[in-house]
TIVO-2410 file (N, C-alpha, C; in nm, 3 decimals):
# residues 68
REC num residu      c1      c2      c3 atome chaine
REC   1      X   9.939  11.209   9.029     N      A
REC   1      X   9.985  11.288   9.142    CA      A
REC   1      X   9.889  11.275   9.261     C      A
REC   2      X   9.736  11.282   9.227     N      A
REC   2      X   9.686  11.268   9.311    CA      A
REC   2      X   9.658  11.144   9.445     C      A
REC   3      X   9.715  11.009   9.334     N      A
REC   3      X   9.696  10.883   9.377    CA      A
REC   3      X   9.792  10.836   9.469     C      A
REC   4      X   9.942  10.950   9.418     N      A
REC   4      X  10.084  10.946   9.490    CA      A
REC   4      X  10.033  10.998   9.658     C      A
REC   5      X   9.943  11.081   9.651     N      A
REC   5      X   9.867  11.208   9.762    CA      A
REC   5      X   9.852  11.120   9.876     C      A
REC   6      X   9.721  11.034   9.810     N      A
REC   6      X   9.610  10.935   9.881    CA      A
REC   6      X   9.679  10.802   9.901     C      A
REC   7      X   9.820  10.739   9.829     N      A
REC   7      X   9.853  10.659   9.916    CA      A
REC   7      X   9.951  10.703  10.046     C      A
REC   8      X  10.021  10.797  10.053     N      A
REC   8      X  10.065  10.891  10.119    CA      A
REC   8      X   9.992  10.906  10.261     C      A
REC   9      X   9.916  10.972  10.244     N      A
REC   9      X   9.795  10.967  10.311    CA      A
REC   9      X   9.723  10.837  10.425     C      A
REC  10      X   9.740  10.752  10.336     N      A
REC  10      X   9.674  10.642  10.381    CA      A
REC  10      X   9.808  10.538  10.428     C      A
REC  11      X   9.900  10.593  10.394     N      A
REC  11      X  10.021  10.457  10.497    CA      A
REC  11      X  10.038  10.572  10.613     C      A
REC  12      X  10.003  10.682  10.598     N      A
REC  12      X  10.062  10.788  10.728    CA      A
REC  12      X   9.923  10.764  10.825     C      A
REC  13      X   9.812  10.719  10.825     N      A
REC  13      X   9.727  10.670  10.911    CA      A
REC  13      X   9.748  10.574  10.916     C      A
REC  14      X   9.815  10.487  10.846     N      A
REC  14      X   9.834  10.321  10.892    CA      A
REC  14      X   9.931  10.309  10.979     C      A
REC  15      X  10.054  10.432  10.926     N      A
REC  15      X  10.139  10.439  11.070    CA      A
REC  15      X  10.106  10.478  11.170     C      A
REC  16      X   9.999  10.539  11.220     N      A
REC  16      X  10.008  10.615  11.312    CA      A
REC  16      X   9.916  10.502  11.391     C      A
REC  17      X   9.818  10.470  11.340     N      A
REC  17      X   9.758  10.351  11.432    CA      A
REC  17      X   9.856  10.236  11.470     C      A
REC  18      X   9.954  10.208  11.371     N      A
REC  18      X  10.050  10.118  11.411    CA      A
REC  18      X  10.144  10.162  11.538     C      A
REC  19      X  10.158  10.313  11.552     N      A
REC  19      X  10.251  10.324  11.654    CA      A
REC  19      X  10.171  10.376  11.793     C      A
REC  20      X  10.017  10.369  11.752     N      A
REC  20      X   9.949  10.409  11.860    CA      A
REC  20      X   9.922  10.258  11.936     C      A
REC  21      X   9.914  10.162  11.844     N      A
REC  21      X   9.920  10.004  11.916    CA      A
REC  21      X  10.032   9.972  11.980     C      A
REC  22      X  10.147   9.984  11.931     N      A
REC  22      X  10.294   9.928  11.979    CA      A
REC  22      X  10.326  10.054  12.089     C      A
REC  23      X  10.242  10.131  12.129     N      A
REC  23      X  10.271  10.224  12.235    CA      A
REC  23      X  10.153  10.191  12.315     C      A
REC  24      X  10.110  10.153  12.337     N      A
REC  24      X   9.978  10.095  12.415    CA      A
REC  24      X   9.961   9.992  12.521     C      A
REC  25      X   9.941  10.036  12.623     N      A
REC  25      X   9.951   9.965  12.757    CA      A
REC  25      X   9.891   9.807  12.726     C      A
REC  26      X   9.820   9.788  12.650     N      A
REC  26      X   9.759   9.653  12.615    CA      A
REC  26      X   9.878   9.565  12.541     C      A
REC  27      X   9.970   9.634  12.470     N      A
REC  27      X  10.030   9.614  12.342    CA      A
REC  27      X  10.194   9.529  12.447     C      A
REC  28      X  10.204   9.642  12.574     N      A
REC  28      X  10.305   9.584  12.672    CA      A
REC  28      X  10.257   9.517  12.730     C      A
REC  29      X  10.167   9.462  12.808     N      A
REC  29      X  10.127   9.380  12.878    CA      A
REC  29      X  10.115   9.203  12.813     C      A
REC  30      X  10.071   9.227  12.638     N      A
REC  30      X  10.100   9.116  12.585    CA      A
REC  30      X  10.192   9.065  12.596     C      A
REC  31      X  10.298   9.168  12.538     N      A
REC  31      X  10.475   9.119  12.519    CA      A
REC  31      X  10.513   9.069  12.649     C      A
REC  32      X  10.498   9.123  12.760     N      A
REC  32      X  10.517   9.073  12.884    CA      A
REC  32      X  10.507   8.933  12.882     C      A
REC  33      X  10.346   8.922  12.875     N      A
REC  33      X  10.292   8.781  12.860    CA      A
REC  33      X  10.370   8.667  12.809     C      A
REC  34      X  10.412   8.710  12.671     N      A
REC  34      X  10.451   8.638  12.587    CA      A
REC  34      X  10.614   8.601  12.626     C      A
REC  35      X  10.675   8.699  12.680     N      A
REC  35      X  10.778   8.629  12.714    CA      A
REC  35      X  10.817   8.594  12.847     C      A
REC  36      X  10.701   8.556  12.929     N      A
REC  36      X  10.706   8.522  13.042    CA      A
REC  36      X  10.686   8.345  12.978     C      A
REC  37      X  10.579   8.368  12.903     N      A
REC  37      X  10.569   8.191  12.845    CA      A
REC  37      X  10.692   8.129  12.811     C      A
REC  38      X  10.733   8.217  12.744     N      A
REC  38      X  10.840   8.160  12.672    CA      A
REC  38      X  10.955   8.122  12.747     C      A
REC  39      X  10.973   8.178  12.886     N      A
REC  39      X  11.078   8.181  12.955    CA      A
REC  39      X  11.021   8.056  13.013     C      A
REC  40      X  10.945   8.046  13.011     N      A
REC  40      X  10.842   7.916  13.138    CA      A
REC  40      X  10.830   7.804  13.040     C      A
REC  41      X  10.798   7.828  12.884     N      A
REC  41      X  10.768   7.737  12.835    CA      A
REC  41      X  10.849   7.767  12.706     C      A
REC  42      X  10.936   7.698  12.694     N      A
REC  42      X  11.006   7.715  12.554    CA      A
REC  42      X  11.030   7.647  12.452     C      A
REC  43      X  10.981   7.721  12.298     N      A
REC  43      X  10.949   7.709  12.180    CA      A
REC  43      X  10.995   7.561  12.131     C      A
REC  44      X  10.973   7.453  12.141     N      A
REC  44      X  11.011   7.334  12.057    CA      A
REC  44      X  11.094   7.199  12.195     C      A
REC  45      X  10.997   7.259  12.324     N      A
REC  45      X  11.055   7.183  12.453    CA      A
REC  45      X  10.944   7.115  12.491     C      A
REC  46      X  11.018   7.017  12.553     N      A
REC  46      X  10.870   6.869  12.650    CA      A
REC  46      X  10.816   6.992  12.694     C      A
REC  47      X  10.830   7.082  12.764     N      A
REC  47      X  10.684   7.150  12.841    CA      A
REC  47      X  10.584   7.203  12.721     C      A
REC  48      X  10.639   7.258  12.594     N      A
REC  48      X  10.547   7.314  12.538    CA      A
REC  48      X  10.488   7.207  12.470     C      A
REC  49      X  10.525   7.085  12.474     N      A
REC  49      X  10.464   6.989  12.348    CA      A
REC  49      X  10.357   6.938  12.485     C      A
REC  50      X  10.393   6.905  12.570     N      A
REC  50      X  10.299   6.866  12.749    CA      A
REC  50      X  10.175   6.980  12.750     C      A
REC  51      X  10.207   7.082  12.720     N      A
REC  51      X  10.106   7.214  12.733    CA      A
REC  51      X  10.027   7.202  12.660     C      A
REC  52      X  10.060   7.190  12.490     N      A
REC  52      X  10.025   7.170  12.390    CA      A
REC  52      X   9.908   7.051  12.383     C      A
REC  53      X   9.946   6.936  12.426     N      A
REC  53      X   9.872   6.812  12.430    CA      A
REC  53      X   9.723   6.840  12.551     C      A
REC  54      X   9.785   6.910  12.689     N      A
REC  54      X   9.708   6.945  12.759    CA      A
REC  54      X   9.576   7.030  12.724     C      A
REC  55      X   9.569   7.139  12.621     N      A
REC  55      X   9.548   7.203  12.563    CA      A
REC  55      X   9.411   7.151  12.470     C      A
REC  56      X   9.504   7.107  12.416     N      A
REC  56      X   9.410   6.996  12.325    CA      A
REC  56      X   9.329   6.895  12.343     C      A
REC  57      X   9.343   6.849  12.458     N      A
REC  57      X   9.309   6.741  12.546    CA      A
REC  57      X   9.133   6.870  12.612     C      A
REC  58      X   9.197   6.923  12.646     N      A
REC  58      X   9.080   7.006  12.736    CA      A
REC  58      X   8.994   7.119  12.630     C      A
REC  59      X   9.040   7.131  12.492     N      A
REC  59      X   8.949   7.166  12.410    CA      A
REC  59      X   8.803   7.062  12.338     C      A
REC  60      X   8.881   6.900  12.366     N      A
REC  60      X   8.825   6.819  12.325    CA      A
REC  60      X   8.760   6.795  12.380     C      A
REC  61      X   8.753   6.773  12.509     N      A
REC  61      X   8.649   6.781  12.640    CA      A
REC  61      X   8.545   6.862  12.612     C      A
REC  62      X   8.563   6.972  12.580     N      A
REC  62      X   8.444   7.095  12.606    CA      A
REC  62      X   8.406   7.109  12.457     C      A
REC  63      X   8.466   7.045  12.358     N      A
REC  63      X   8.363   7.007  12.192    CA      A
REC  63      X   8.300   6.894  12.216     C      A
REC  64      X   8.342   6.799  12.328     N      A
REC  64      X   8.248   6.686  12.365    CA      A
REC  64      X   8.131   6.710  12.396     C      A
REC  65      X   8.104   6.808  12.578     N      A
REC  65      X   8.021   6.832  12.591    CA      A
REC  65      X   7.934   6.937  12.535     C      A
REC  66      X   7.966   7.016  12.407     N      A
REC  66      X   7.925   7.146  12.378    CA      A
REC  66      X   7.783   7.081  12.252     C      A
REC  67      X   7.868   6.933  12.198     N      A
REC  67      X   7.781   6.867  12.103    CA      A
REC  67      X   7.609   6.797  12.158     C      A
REC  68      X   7.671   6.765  12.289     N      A
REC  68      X   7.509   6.726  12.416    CA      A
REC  68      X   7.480   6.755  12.425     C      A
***
């Protein structure tokens, strides 16, 4: 009974941080983000595979010089 208590307990703080994130000015501003990309750059298109390469291209650059 007691263990029934304490998981009880412990998903009702897991919810509550969960709905204190998905209510959270940080939490909208992502989603924003994210589907502004998506509108700009979409999931399995030449721009995102172009972005993608770009991306990669300019991470490799800066593990180049990070190794000097």
């Amino acid at each position: 009974m007691a263990e029934k208590q304490a998981v009880e307990i412990r998903l009702a703080e897991r919810e509550a941080l969960l709905n204190e994130i998905v209510t959270s000015r940080a939490w909208k501003i992502a989603l924003l983000v994210r589907k502004v990309r998506v509108f700009l750059v979409p999931l399995h298109s030449r721009r995102a595979r172009v972005l993608r390469q770009g991306l990669n291209f300019i991470s490799f650059v800066f593990k180049k010089i990070k190794r000097k």
